[in-house]
N, C-alpha and C positions, 0 to 999 in steps of 0.2 A: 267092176262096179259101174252100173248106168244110173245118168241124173232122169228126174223127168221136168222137161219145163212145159208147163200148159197155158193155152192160149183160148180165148173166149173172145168173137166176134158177136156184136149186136147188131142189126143191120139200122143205118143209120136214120134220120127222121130231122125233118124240118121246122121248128118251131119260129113263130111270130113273136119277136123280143120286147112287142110293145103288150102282150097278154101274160097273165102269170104260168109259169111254168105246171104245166096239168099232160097226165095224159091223155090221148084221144083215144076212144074206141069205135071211130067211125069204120065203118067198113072197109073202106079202101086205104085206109092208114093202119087194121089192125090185122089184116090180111096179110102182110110182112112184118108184124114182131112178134105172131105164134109162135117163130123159129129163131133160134138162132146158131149159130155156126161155131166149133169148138174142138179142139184138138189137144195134140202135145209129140213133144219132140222127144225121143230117149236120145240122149247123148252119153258121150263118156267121161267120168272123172278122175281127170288125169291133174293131180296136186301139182305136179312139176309145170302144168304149161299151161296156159292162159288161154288159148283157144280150145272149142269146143269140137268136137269128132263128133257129128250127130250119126246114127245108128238106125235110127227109124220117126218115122213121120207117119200121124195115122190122125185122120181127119173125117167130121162127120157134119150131121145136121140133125140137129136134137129140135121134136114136135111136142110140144109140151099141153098133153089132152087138157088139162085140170083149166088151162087158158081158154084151151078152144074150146071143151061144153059152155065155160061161164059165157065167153062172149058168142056163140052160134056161128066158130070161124068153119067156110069149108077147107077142110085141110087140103085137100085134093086143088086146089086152086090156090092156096099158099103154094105147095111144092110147085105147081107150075113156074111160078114165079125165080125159084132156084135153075132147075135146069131141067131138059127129057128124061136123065136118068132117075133122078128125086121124083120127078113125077110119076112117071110109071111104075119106080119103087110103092108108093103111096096107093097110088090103083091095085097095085097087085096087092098089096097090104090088106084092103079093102074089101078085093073081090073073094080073099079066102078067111075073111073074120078072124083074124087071128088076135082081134083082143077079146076072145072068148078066152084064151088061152092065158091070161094075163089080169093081174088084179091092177089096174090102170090107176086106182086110186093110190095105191102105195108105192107103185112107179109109176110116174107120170108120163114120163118121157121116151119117144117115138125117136130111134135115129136110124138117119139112112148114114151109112159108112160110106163116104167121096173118095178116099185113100185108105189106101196102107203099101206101105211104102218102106221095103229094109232097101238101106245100102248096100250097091254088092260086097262091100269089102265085107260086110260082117253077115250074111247070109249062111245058112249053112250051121247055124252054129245057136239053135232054140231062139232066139233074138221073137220071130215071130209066133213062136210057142208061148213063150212068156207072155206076149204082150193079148194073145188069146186065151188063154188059164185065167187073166186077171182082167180083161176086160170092164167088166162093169164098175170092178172097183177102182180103176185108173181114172175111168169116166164119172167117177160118183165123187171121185177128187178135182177133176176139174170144174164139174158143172155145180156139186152142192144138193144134188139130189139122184134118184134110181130111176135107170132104164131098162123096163119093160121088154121092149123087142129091140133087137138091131137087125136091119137086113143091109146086103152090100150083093153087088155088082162084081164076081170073078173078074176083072180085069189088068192088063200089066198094065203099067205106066211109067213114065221115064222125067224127068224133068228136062226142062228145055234152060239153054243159055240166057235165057229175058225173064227167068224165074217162075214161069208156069209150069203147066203140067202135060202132060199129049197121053193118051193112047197108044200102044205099042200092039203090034203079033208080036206074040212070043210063046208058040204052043205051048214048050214045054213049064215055063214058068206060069201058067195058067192051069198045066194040069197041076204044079204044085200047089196052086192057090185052091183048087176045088179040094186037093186032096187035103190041106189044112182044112179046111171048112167042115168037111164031113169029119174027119177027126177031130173035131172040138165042137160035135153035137148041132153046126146047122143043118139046113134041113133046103132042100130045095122045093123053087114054088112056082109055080107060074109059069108061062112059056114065052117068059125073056131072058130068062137065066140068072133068077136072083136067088140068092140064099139068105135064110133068115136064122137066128137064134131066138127065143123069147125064155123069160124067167119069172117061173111064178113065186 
């Protein structure tokens, strides 16, 4: 048995304490909260023991269209603001109109995938199967609403002793990552090496 515990970042915002609390939709303040950042942790549950054994860590960044038509955000310049790989996910998004493919009104939400991430201990053993079969519906439990497209970025990654994250070579754990990908219906795009899923 695995738990899921999910986690939901907003990116944060500076309010003046001497005005009532309102939101802004100025340009440069709504530019950063089209998106926000949202994950979840499988862990295991183990009755006899108090600590947690997490098993996989899978993280993204959800664009939420239905925001960005009302206010006329460019998405392409929100994702800048995340990092190169979000951005260029978003351009390549872009450049091959893939929300022809997609009823954007009844999913709203655009995610670029930052992670995914098994433990070696539990590797080997569907963990990452599961967590691709169910996807949207894992995601549709953290955030409260449907994702539309997910694209992600084949790459290994390792954590680091100061709690981040790095880039690794790791041929062959890359060709397993492309070969999950293609077996669970993404599609590859672009000539950066992204793969995308979308659900109509």
């Amino acid at each position: 048995k695995v738990g899921i515990k999910p986690y939901y970042r907003i990116k944060p915002c500076f309010k003046n304490t001497d005005e009532p609390f309102t939101e802004s939709f100025d340009y440069e303040t709504t530019i950063n909260t089209c998106y926000f950042k949202a994950g979840f942790n499988l862990f295991l549950i183990d009755e006899d023991c108090d600590e947690e054994d997490i098993v996989a860590t899978v993280e993204g960044y959800f664009f939420n269209y239905n925001y960005i038509e009302a206010y006329d955000i460019n998405i392409i310049d929100s994702a800048d603001t995340i990092s190169s790989d979000a951005y260029n996910a978003i351009v390549t998004k872009n450049n091959n109109f893939l929300l022809a493919e997609v009823d954007i009104g009844c999913r709203p939400l655009i995610c670029y995938l930052s992670r995914f991430y098994i433990y070696p201990n539990y590797r080997n053993n569907g963990i990452a199967t599961y967590i691709h079969e169910n996807l949207q519906e894992i995601f549709e439990y953290v955030t409260s609403d449907l994702t539309s497209i997910f694209i992600i970025l084949p790459c290994p990654q390792e954590p680091t002793s100061d709690g981040r994250w790095q880039n690794v070579k790791d041929d062959i754990m890359f060709e397993k990552m492309v070969s999950l990908l293609n077996k669970h219906e993404f599609k590859p795009i672009g000539k950066e090496g992204f793969y995308y899923k979308s659900y109509t």
